[in-house]
N, C-alpha and C positions, 0 to 999 in steps of 0.2 A: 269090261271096258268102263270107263269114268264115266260122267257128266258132263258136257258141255254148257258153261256157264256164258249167259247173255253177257255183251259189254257196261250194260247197266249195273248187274249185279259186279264185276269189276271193280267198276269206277266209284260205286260206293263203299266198297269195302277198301279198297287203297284209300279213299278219300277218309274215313274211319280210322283204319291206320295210321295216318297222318297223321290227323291232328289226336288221338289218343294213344300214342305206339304203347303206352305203359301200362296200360287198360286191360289188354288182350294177350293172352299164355296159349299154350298150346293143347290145351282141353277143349274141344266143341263143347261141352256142358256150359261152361265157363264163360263162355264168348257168346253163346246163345242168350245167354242172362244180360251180359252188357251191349249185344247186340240191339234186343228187345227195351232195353232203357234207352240207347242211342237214338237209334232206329223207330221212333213211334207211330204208326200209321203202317207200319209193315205187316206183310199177312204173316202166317204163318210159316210158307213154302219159302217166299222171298226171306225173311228173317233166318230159316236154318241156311239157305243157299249163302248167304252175307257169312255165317258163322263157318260155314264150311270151307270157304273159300281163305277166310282170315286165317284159318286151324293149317291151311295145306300152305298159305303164304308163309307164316310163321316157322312153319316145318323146314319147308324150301330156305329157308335164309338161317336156321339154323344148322341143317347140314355143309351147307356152302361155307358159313363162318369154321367151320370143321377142318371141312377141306383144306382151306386155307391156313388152317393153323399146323396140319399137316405137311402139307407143301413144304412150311417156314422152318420144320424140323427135320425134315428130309434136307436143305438146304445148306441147315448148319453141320 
């Protein structure tokens, strides 16, 4: 069963998102690194929970962008 992530760690990592969409790929390795440059004053725990969240957001929005392109072929 997963993790359940506080709204804090959320709101900071959409909030990240945001304003960097172009920053962040879908490697946790990756997003840990620009997390930890973003993010300064984060612990260690907060900082991977920020990077894990961005990794599964990322995920999420690229299978859905799928989907949909799926749909659009099915369609025609």
């Amino acid at each position: 069963m997963g993790s359940v992530r506080t709204e804090q760690i959320k709101r900071v990592a959409r909030e990240l998102l945001r304003r960097f969409p172009n920053k962040f790929s879908n490697d946790f390795e990756h997003n840990k690194r620009i997390v930890s440059m973003l993010a300064q004053g984060a612990t260690i725990k907060v900082r991977n929970q920020i990077a894990g969240y961005i990794t599964h957001a990322l995920a999420g929005m690229k299978m859905e962008a799928s989907n949909q392109e799926e749909e659009k072929e099915k369609d025609e």
